[in-house]
C-alpha positions as CSV (number, residue, x, y, z in Angstrom):
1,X,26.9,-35.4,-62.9
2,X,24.6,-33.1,-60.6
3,X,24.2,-29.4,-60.8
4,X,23.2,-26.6,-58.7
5,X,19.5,-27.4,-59.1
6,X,20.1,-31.0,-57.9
7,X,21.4,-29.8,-54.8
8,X,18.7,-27.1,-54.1
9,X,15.9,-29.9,-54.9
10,X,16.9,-31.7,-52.2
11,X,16.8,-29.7,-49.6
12,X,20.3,-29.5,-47.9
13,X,23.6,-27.4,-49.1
14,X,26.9,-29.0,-50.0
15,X,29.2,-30.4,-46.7
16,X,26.0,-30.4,-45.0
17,X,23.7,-32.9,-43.0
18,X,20.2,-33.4,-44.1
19,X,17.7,-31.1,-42.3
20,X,16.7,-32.7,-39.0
21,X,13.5,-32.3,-37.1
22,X,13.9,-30.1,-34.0
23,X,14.2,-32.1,-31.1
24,X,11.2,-30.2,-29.2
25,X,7.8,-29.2,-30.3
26,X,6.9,-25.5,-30.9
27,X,4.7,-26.1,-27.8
28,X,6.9,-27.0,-25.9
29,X,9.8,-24.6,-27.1
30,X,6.9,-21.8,-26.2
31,X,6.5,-23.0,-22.6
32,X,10.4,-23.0,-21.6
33,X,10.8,-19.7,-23.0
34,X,7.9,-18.3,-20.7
35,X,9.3,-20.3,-18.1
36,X,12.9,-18.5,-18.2
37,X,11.2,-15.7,-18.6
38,X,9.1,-16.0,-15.3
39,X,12.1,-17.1,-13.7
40,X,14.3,-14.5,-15.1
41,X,11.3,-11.5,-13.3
42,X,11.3,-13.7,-10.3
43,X,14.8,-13.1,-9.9
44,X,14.6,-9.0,-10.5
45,X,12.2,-9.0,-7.9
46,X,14.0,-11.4,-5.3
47,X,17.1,-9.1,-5.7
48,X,14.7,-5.7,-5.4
49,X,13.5,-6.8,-2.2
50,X,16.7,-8.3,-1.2
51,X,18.0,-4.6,-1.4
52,X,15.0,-2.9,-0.5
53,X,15.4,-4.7,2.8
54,X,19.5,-3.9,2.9
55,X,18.8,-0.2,2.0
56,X,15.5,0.0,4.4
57,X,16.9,3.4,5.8
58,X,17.0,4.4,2.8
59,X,14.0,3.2,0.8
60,X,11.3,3.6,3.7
61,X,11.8,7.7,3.5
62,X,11.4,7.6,-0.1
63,X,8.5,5.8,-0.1
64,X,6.6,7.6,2.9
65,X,7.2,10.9,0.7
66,X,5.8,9.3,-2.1
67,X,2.6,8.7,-0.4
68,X,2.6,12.1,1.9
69,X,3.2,13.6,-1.6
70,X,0.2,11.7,-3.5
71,X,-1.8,12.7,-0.3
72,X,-1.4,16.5,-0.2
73,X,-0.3,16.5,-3.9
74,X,-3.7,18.3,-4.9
75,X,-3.4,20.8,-2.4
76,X,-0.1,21.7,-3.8
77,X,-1.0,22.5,-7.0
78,X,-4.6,24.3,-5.6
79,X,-1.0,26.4,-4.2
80,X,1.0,26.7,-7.3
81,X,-2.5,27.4,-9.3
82,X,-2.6,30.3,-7.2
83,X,0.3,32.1,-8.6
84,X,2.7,30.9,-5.0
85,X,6.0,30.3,-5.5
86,X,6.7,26.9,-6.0
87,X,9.1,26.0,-2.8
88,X,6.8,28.3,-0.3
89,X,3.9,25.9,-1.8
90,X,5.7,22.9,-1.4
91,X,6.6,24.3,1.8
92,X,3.1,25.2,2.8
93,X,2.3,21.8,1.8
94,X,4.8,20.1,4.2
95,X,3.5,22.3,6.8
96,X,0.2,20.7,6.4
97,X,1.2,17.4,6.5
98,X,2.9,17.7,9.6
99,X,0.1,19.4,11.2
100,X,-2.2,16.6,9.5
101,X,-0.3,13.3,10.6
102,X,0.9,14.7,14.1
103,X,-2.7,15.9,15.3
104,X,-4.0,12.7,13.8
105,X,-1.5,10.7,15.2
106,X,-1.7,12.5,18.6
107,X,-5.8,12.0,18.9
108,X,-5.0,7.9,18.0
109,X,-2.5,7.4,20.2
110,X,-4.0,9.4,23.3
111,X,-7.7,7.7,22.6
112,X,-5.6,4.4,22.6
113,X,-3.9,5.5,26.0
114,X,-6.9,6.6,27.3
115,X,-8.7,3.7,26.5
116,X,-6.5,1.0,26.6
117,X,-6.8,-0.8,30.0
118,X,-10.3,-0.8,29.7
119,X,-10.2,-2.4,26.4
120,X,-7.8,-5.1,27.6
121,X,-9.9,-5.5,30.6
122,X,-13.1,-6.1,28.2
123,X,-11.0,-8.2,25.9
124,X,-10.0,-10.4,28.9
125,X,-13.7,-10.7,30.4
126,X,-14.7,-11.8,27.1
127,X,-12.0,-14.2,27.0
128,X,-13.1,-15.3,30.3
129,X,-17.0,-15.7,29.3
130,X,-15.5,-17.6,25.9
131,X,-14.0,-19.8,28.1
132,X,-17.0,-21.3,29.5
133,X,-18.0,-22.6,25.7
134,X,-15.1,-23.5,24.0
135,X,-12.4,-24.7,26.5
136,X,-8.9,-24.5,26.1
137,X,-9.1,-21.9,23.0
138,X,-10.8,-19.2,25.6
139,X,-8.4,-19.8,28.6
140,X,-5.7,-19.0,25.8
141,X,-7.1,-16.0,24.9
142,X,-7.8,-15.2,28.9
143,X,-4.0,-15.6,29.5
144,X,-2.9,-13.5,26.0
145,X,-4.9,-10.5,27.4
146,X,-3.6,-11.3,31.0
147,X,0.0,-11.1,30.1
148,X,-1.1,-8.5,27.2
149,X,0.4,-5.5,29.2
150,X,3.2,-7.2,31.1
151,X,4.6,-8.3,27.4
152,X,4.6,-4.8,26.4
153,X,6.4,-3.7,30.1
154,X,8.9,-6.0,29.9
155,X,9.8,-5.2,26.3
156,X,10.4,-1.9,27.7
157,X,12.1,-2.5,30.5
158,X,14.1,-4.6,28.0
159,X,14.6,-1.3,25.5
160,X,15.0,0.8,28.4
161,X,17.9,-1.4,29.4
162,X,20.1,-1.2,26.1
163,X,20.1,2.8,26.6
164,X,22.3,3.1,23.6
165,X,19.8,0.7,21.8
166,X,17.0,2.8,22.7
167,X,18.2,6.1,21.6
168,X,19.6,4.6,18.5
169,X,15.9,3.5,17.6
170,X,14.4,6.9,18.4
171,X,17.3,8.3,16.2
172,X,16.7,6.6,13.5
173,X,13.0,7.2,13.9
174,X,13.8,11.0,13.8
175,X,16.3,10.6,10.8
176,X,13.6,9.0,8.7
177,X,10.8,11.3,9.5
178,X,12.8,14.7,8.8
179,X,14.4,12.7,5.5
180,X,10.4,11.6,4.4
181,X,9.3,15.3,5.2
182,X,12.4,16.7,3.1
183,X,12.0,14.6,0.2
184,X,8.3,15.2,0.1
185,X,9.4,18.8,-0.1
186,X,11.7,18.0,-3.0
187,X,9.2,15.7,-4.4
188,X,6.4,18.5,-4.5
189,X,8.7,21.4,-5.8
190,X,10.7,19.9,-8.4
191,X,8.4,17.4,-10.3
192,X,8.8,19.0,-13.2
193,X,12.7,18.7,-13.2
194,X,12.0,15.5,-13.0
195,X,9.7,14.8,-15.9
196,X,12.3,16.7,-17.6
197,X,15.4,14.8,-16.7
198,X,13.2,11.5,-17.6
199,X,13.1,13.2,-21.2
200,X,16.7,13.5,-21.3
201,X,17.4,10.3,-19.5
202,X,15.0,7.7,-21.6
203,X,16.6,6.3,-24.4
204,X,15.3,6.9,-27.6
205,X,11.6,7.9,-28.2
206,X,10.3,6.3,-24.7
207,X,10.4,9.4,-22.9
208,X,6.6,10.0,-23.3
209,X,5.8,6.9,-22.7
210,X,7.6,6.4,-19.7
211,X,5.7,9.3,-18.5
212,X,2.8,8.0,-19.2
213,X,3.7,4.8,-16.9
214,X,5.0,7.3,-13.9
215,X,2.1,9.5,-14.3
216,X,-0.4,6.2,-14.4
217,X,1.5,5.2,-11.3
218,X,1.5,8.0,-9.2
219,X,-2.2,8.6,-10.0
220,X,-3.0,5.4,-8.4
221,X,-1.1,6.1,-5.5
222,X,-2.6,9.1,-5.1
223,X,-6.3,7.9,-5.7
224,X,-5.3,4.7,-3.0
225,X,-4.5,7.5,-0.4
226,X,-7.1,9.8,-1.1
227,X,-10.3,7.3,-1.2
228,X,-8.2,5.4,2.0
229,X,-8.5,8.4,4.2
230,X,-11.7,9.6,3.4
231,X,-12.6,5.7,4.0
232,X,-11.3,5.4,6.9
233,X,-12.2,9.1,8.2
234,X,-15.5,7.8,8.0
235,X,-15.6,4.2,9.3
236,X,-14.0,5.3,12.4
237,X,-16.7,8.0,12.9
238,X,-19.7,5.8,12.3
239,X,-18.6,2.9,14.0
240,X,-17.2,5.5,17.1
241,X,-21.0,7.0,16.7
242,X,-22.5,3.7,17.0
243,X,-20.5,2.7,20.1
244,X,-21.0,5.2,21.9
245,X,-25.3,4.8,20.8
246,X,-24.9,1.5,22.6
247,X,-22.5,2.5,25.3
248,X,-19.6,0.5,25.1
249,X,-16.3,1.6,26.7
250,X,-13.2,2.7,25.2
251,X,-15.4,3.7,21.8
252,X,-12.8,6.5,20.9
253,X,-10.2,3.9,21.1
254,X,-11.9,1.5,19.5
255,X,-12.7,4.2,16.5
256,X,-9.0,5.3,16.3
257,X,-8.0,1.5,16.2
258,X,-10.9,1.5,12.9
259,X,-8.9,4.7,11.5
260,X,-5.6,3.1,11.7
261,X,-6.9,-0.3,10.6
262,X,-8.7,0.6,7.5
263,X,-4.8,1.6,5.9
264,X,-4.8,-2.4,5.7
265,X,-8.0,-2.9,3.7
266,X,-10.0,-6.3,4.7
267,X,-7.6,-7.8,7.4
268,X,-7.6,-3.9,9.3
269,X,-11.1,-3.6,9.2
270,X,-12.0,-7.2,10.5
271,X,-9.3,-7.1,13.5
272,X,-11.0,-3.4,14.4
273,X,-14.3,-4.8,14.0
274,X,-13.2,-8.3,16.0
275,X,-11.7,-6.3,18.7
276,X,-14.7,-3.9,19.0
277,X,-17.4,-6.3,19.2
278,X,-15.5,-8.7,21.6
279,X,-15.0,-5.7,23.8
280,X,-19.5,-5.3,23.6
281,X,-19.9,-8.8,24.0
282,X,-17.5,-8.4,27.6
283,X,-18.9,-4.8,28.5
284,X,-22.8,-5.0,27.7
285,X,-23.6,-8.9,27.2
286,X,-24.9,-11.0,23.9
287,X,-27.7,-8.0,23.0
288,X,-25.7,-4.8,23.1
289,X,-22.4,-7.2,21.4
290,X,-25.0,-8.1,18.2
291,X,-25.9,-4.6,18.2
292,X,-22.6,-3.9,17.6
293,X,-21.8,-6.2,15.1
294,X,-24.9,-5.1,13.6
295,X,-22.6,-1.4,13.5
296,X,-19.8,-3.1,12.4
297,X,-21.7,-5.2,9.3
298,X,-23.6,-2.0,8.4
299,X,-20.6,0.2,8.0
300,X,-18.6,-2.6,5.8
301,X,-21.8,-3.0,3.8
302,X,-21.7,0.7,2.9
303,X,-17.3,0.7,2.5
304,X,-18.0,-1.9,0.3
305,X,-21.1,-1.5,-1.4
306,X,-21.1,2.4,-1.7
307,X,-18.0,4.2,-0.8
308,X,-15.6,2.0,-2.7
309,X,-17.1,1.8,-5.9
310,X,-17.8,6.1,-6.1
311,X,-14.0,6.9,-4.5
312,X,-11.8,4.1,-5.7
313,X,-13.3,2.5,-9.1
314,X,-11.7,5.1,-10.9
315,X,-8.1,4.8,-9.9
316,X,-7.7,1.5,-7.7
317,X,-8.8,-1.3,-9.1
318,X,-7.3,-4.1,-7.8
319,X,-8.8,-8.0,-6.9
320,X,-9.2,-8.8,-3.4
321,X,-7.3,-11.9,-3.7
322,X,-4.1,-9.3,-5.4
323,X,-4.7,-7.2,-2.1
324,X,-4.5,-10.0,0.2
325,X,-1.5,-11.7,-1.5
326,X,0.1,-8.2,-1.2
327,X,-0.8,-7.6,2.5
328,X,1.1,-11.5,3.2
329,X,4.4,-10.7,0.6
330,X,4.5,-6.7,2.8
331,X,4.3,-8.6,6.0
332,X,6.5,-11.2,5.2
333,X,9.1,-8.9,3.9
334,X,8.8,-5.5,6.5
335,X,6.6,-6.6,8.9
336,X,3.5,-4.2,9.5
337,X,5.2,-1.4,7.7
338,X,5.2,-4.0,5.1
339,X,1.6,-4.2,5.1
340,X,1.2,-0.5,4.9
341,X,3.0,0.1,1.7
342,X,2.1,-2.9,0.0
343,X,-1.1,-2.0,-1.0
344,X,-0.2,1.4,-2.4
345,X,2.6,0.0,-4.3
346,X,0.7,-3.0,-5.8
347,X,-1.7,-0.1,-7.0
348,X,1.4,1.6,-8.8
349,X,2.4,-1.2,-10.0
350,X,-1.0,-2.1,-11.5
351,X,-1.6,1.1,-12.9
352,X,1.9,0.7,-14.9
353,X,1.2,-2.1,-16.1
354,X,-2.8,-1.4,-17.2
355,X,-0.7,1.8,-19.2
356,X,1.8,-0.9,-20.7
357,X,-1.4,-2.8,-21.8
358,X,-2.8,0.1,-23.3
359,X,0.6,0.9,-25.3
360,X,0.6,-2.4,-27.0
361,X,-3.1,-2.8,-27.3
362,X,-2.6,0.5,-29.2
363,X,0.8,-0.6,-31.2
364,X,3.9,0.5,-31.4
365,X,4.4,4.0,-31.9
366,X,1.0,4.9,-31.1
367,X,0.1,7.3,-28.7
368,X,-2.0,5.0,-26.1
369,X,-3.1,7.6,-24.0
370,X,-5.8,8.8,-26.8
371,X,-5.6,12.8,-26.7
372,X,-2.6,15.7,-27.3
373,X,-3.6,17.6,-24.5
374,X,-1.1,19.4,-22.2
375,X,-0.7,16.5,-19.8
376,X,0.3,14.2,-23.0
377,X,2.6,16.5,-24.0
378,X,6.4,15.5,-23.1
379,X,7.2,18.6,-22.1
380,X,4.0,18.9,-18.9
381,X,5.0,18.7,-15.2
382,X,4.0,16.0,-13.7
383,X,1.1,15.8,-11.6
384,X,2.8,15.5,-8.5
């Protein structure tokens, strides 16, 4: 007759089957798990965009006051540092940003005016002169810039047409520029509100490090949009410099185009470039257009080489090839607004995630951010 110990020699427990080998390795069991988990993320972020798209009325003011807030977001608290009341700074500060993206948006768009029939005229003699060497491909480009401005008159006449159309679009416009200026107001003032409802709000003990992640985030936001403009800023005036050096028309326009370009790093700055040296090569001939790309090469050596790595290294650090893949997804999802905010919010995202590597590089329970100074502490206002 067999006992206890008979049964737990052999392995297996009474009414039971024998102990079967798994049907899948551990390898393999390892793989389909990261595989549902890839697809289970893909899904999240198929649905985000999915209702980022729905709620675009919505979600584009937020996300332009995030940025106009990570822009002037130091000279707020230069403000507050100064002993102002918090809402005149922030409203100071919202002041400045209009006065900052409507002059700069009036001198782009009047040098563009200004300068834009004789830049489609040089784009079309060059097109013309192409023509002679490569064929078919340069009488294509001759009849894009031909019909260049009759496009763009008869989409008007077309939005002129649909007058309820029209003014609904220049509604909306107005609705989400007032809504991004208010909520960059908000956004400024009551940050610390914030940090302290995310406190109340995070389950558990995650609060601080949940600010850590926001702070992270908005930091590289705020260093994208800093080092951008100042980029930019001066790209446009060297290359602008340049052009005028060698005389080529429509070099304000072409500079402005540079300014507004560099906002989409590597495919902004070599359209600008493309456009300006085409409009040399049309203007001036083969010398003055080599000179130019000379200009043009010179000033994306020192972007790249020099202003990059002393503004950006700190806070942005991103791969090319994760810049460009976010330029395509922002296009594909929002067209060239797309491409605008797809850059800054990769560089959120990146810094999130380089603070959630930090975390569990440190352990659980550790405090990843290395120091127990007042912007570690829970109870801080955020940096915005």
């Amino acid at each position: 007759m067999r006992n206890d110990s008979d049964h737990n020699r052999s392995g297996a427990e009474p009414g039971r089957p024998p102990h079967s080998p798994p049907l899948l390795p551990i390898e393999a069991r390892r793989a389909a798990a990261w595989c549902a988990a890839a697809l289970l993320v893909a899904a999240v972020l198929a649905v985000g965009g999915w209702l980022c798209v729905e709620l675009s009325a919505a979600v584009t003011p937020v996300l332009l006051a995030l940025l106009g807030s990570a822009l002037l977001g130091p000279l707020y608290r230069r403000l507050v540092a100064m002993r102002l009341n918090r809402s005149l700074a922030a409203g100071l500060t919202c002041a400045v940003l209009v006065i900052v993206v409507g002059g700069a948006g009036y001198i782009v768009v009047s040098a563009l005016v200004e300068t834009g029939d004789q830049i489609i005229a040089s784009l079309k003699d060059a097109a013309a002169d192409l023509s002679k060497h490569v064929g078919m491909a340069g009488n294509s480009l001759s009849d894009l810039a031909t019909n260049a401005k009759t496009l763009v008159s008869k989409f008007g006449s077309t939005a002129a047409s649909g007058l309820l159309a029209g003014v609904s679009i220049v509604g909306q416009f107005i609705a989400a520029a007032v809504l991004a200026l208010l909520l960059t107001f908000f956004f400024l003032r009551d940050s610390d509100k914030a940090v302290r409802a995310l406190h109340d709000w995070a389950p558990r003990n995650s609060a601080p490090q949940l600010e850590r992640m926001a702070r992270r985030g908005f930091q590289s936001i705020e260093g994208f949009m800093r080092g951008t403009t100042f980029i930019a800023l001066i790209d446009a005036l060297c290359i602008t410099v340049g052009l005028l050096v060698l005389k080529v028309p429509g070099a304000f326009g072409l500079g402005a185009l540079v300014f507004v370009g560099a906002y989409i790093p590597y495919l902004g700055a070599f359209i600008s470039g493309a456009v300006a040296i085409l409009v040399a090569f049309a203007d001036r001939g083969v010398v003055i257009a080599l000179w130019a790309l000379g200009v043009v090469v010179a000033v994306q050596v020192l972007e790249g080489h020099v202003l990059q790595p002393m503004i950006q290294s700190r806070t942005v650090q991103m791969h090319p090839a994760v810049v460009m893949l976010a330029i395509t997804a922002g296009a594909s999802v929002a067209g060239i607004l797309g491409m605008l905010l797809s850059v800054p919010l990769t560089a959120a995202v990146s810094g999130v995630l380089h603070e959630l590597r930090k975390h569990y590089a440190a352990g659980p329970g550790t405090d990843a951010s290395g120091g127990s100074g007042p912007e570690d502490s829970p109870t801080a206002p955020a940096s915005s």
